[in-house]
C-alpha positions in Angstrom: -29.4 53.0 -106.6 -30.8 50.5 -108.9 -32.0 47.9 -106.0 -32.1 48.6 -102.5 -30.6 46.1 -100.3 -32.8 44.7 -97.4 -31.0 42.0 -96.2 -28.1 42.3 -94.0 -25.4 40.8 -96.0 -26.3 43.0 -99.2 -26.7 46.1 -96.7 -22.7 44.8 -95.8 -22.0 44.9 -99.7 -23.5 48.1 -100.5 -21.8 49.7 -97.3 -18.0 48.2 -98.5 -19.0 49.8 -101.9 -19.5 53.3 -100.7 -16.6 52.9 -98.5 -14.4 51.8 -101.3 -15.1 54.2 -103.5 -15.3 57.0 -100.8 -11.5 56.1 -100.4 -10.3 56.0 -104.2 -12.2 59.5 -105.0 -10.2 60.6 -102.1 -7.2 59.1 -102.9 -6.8 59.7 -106.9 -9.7 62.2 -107.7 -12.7 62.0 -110.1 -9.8 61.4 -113.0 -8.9 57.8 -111.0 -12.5 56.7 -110.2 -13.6 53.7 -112.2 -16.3 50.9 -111.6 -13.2 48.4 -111.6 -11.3 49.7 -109.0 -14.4 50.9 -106.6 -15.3 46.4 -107.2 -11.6 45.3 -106.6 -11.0 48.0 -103.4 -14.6 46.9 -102.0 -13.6 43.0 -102.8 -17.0 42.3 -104.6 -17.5 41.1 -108.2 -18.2 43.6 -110.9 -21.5 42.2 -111.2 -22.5 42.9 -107.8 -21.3 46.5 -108.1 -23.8 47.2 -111.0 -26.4 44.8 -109.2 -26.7 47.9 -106.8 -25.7 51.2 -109.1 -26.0 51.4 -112.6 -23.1 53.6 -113.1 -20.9 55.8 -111.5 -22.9 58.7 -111.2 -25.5 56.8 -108.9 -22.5 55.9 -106.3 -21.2 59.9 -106.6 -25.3 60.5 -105.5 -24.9 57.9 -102.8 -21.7 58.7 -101.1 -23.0 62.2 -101.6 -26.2 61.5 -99.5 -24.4 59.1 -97.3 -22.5 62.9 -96.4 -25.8 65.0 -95.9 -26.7 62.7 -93.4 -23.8 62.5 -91.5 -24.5 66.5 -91.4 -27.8 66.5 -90.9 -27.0 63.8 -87.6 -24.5 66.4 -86.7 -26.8 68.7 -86.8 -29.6 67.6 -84.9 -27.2 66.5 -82.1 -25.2 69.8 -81.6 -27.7 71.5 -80.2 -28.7 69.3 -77.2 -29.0 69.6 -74.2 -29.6 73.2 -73.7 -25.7 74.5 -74.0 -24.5 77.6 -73.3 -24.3 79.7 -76.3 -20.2 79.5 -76.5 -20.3 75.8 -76.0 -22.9 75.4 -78.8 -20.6 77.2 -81.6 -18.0 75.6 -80.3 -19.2 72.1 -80.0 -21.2 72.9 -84.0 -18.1 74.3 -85.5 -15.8 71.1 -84.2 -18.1 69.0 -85.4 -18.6 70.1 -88.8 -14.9 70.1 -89.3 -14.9 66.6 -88.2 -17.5 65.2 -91.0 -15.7 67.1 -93.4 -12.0 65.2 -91.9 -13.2 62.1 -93.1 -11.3 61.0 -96.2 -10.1 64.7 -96.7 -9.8 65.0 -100.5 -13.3 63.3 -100.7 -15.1 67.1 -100.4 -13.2 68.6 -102.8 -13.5 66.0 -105.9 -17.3 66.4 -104.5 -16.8 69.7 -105.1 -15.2 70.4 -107.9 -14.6 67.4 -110.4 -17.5 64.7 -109.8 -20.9 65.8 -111.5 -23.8 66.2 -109.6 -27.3 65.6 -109.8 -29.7 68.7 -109.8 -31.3 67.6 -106.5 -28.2 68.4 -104.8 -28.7 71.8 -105.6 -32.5 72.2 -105.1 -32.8 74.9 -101.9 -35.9 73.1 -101.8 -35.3 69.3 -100.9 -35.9 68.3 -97.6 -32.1 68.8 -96.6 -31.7 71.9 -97.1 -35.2 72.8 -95.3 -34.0 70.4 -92.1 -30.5 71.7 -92.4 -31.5 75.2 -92.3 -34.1 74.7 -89.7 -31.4 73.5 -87.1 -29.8 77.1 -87.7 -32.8 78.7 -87.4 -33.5 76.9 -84.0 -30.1 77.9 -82.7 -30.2 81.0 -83.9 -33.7 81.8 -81.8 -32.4 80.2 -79.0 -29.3 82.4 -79.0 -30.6 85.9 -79.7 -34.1 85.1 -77.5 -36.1 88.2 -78.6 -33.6 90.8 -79.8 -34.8 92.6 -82.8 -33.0 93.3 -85.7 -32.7 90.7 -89.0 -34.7 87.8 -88.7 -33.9 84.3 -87.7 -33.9 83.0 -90.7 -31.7 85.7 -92.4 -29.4 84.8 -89.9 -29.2 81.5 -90.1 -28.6 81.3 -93.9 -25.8 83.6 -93.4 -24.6 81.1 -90.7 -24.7 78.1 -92.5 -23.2 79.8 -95.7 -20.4 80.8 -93.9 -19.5 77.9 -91.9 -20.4 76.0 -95.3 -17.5 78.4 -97.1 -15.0 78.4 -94.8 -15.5 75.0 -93.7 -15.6 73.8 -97.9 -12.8 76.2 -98.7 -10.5 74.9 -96.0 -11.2 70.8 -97.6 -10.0 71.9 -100.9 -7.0 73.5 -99.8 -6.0 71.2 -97.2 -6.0 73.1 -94.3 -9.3 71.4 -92.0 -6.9 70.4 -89.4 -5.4 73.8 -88.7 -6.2 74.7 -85.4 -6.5 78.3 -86.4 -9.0 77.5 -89.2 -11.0 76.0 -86.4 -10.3 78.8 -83.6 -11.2 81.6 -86.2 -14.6 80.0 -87.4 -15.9 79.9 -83.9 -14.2 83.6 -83.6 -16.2 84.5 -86.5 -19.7 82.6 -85.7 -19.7 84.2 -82.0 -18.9 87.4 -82.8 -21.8 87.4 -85.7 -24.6 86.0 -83.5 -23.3 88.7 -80.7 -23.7 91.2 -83.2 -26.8 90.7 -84.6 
């Protein structure tokens, strides 16, 4: 972002922004993404578009990060309260599909059409190392002391599974099937029992 907004009424710009142009990437794609239609949808002036992102790219990185940390809230909140294994998959899986619900076309224009910036793709930032972390946790809590591969192999495979399937499913449409859903947890039990 080129400023930050600290006030409440430019906090209320930059949100209808993102929102705006959360909706038209979903809607028409990366090909039907302008500045002028993300200003018009949002009902702010050009101006005040580009007094908050320079260009497109900046509000891709921002709706992008707005995403990590709806995960990364998911996340830390799945695991509470000291669930029974079943329940946590369950309750994990669900809600993983449900971030990725929200403005369903969004992931895959994310995905496959908008560019990215490199620290998206860093296994190094701090997202990654929290977002893995919160497998590794479960993962510990859920196999207690059984030998056998480590926690952390384990969770990688985890989260790169769920990730595919749960990815894989936005771009083709089919998040709200309930067998999608019932399969995932199928699968993420039946790992975690076996390993």
């Amino acid at each position: 972002m080129r400023k930050a907004p600290s006030q409440s009424r430019s906090k209320a710009t930059v949100e209808a922004i993102v929102e705006a142009a959360t909706r038209i990437l979903s809607d028409l794609g990366w090909a039907g993404f302008t500045t002028n239609k993300v200003a018009e949808a949002a009902g702010v002036s050009i101006g005040s578009y580009y007094q908050y992102f320079p260009d497109k790219l900046s509000l891709i990185e921002a709706i992008r990060q707005r995403h990590l940390d709806d995960c990364l809230g998911t996340m830390r909140t799945a695991g509470e309260g000291g669930k029974p294994p079943a329940q946590l998959v369950e309750d994990l899986v669900g809600s993983i599909i449900a971030i990725h619900s929200h403005h369903p076309g969004l992931h895959r224009v994310l995905l496959d059409e908008a560019p990215s910036a490199e620290t998206f793709r860093n296994p190094e930032d701090a997202f990654e190392k929290e977002y893995l972390a919160c497998y590794r946790n479960w993962v510990a809590a859920y196999r207690g002391s059984r030998g056998g591969a480590s926690d952390e192999a384990i969770a990688i495979i985890l989260s790169d599974a769920i990730d595919g399937v749960v990815h894989n499913a936005a771009r083709r449409g089919t998040l709200q099937s309930s067998a999608v859903k019932t399969e995932l947890i199928r699968l993420v039990r039946a790992y975690m029992e076996s390993s």
